[in-house]
C-alpha positions in Angstrom: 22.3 63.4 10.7 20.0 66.2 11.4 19.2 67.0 14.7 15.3 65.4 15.6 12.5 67.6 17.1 8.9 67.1 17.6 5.8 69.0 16.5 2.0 68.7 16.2 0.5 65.7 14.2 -0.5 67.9 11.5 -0.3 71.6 10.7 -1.1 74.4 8.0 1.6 75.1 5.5 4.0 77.8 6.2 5.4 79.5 2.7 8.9 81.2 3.1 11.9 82.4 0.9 13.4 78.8 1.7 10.0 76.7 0.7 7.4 75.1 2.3 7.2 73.8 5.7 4.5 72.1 7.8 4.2 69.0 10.3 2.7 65.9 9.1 2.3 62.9 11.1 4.4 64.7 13.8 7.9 64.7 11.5 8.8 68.6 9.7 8.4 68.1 6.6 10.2 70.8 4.0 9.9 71.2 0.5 12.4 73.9 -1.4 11.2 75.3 -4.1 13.3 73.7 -6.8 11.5 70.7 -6.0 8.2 72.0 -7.5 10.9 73.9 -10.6 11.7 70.3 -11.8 8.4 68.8 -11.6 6.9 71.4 -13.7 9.8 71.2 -16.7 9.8 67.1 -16.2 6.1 67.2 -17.1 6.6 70.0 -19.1 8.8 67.9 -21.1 5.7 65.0 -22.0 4.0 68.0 -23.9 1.3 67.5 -21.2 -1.9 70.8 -20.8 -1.6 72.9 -18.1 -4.1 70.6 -15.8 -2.1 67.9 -16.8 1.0 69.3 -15.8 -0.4 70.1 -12.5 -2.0 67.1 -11.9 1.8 65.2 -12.5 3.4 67.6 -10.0 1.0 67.0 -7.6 1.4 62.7 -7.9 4.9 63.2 -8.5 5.1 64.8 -5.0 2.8 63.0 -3.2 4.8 59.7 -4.3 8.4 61.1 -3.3 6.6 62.4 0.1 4.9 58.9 0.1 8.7 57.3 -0.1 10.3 59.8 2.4 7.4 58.1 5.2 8.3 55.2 4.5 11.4 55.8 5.8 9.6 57.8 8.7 7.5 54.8 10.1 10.9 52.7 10.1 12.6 55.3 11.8 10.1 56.1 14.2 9.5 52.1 14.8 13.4 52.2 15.9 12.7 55.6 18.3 14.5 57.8 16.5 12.7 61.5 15.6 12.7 61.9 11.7 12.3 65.2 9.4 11.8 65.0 5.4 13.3 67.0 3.1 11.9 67.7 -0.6 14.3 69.4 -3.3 16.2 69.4 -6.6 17.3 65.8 -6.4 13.8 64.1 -5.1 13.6 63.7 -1.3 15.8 63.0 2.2 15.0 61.5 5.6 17.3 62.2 8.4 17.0 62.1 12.1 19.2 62.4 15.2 21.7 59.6 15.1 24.2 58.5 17.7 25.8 56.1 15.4 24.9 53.1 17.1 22.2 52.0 14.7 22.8 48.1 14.0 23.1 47.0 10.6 19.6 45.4 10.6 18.3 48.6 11.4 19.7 50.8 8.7 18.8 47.8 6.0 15.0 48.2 7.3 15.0 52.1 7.0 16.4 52.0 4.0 14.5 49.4 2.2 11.1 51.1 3.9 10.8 53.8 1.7 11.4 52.3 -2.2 9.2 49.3 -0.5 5.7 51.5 0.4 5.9 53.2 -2.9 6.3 49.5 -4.9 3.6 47.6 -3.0 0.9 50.8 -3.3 1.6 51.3 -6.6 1.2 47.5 -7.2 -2.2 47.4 -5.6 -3.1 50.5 -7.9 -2.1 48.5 -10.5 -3.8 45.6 -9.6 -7.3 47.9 -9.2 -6.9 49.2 -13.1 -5.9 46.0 -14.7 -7.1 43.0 -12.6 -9.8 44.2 -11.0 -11.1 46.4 -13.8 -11.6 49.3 -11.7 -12.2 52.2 -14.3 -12.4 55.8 -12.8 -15.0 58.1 -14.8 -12.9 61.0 -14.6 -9.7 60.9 -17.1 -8.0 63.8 -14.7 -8.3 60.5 -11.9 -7.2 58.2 -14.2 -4.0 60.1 -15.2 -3.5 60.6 -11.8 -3.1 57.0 -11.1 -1.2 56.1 -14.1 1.3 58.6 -13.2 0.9 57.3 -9.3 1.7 54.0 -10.8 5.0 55.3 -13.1 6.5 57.8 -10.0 6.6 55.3 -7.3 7.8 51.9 -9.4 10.4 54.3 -11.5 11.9 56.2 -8.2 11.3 53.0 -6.4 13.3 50.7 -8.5 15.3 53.4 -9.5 16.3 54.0 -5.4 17.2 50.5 -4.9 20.1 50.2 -7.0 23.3 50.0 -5.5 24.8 53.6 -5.5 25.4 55.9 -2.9 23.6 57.7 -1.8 20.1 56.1 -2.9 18.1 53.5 -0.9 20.2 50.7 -2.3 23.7 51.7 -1.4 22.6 52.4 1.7 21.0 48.8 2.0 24.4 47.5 0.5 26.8 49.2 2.6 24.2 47.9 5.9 24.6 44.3 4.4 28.7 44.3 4.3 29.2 46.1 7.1 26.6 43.0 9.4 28.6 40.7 7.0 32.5 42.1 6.9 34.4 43.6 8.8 36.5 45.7 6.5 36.0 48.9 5.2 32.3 48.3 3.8 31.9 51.8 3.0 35.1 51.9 0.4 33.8 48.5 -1.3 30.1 50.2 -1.5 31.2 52.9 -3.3 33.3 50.9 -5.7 30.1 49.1 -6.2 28.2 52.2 -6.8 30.8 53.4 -8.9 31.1 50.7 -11.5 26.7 50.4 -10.9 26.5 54.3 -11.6 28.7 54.4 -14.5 26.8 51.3 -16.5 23.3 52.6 -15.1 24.2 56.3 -16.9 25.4 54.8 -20.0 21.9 52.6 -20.3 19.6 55.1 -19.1 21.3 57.8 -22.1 21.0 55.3 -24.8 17.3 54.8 -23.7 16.7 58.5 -23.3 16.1 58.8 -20.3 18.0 61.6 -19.5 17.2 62.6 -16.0 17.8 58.8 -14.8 21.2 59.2 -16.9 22.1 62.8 -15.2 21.5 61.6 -11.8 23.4 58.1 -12.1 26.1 60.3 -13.8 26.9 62.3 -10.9 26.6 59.7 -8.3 29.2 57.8 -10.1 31.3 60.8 -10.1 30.5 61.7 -6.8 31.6 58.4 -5.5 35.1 58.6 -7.7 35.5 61.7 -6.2 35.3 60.0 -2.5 37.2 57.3 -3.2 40.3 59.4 -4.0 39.3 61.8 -1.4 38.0 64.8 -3.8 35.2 66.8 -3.3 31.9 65.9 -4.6 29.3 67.8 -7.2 26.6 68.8 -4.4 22.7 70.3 -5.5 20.9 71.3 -2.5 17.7 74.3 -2.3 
């Protein structure tokens, strides 16, 4: 884990060659610049306008940021000092960690962030379809569709049982309160065989960044599991 510092509850942004940095909610918050690359060419992809485009990059971000303090309330409600990470492969939360954390703990942290995103986004929902809410602008109304598809796609997509997302985490939290013996080997089995089925699916849906993403994992955790070194995207 990273090493956890404090800073002001909230400060301007501060553009480098690395990204973008400011303080939220006293936690660093940094997003690289390939974050914002693969935003643009997912939308890009949905033959979207130019507004529209930028109105999906904004959601998209504000939902993975929206997942990543999730995390941040559970790990500041346990004393530790966070920081959040945007790039390439969605977003990180990390803090200064003696390795004492029980396995309660690490379940709630990880199960914070995929859980924010799912009940907001269910409430949004709710508004549109229940309630009848209907916003008079369509750039708003996009906006909240997209809201609505980022945080229950990453969400449920996060909670699966692979390594490193939300739900491997959760896993490996549950076996090692409940056994004893080398939870971490039987997690990534799990995430292996989970990873390797998820791919296949998410390909023969079309779903090709899902697929790309559960394709590596599943390699990655092979590549653990007979001590090999893994396929790593950071920036």
């Amino acid at each position: 884990m990273t090493r956890g510092i404090e800073g002001p509850l909230v400060s301007r942004p501060v553009v480098s060659r690395h990204g973008v940095f400011f303080w939220l909610f006293s936690t660093l918050v940094t997003v690289r610049f390939t974050f914002f690359l693969v935003m643009v060419l997912m939308a890009g992809l949905s033959r979207r306008s130019f507004l529209q485009i930028l109105v999906c990059v904004f959601v998209a971000g504000f939902g993975v940021l929206l997942h990543e303090f999730g995390h941040v309330g559970a790990a500041r409600y346990y004393r530790h000092k966070p920081r959040v990470e945007l790039y390439t492969m969605g977003g990180v939360t990390t803090w200064e960690s003696d390795g004492r954390e029980g396995w309660r703990e690490r379940l709630v942290i990880s199960l914070a962030g995929p859980a924010i995103g799912l009940v907001l986004a269910g409430l949004v929902w709710l508004s549109l379809e229940t309630l009848g809410f209907r916003p008079g602008s369509p750039f708003v109304h996009l906006a909240l569709g997209d809201f609505i598809g980022v945080s229950f796609g990453w969400g449920l997509f996060n909670l699966l049982p692979i390594l490193p997302l939300d739900g491997g985490q959760a896993l490996e939290a549950i076996l090692t309160g409940r056994f004893a013996r080398d939870p971490r080997r039987t997690t990534r089995i799990v995430s292996l065989i989970v990873g390797g089925v998820t791919a296949l699916l998410a390909f023969s849906a079309g779903w090709t960044w899902a697929g790309a993403l559960a394709a590596m994992f599943a390699y990655n955790n092979a590549q653990r599991l007979r001590g090999g070194r893994e396929v790593r995207i950071v920036g």
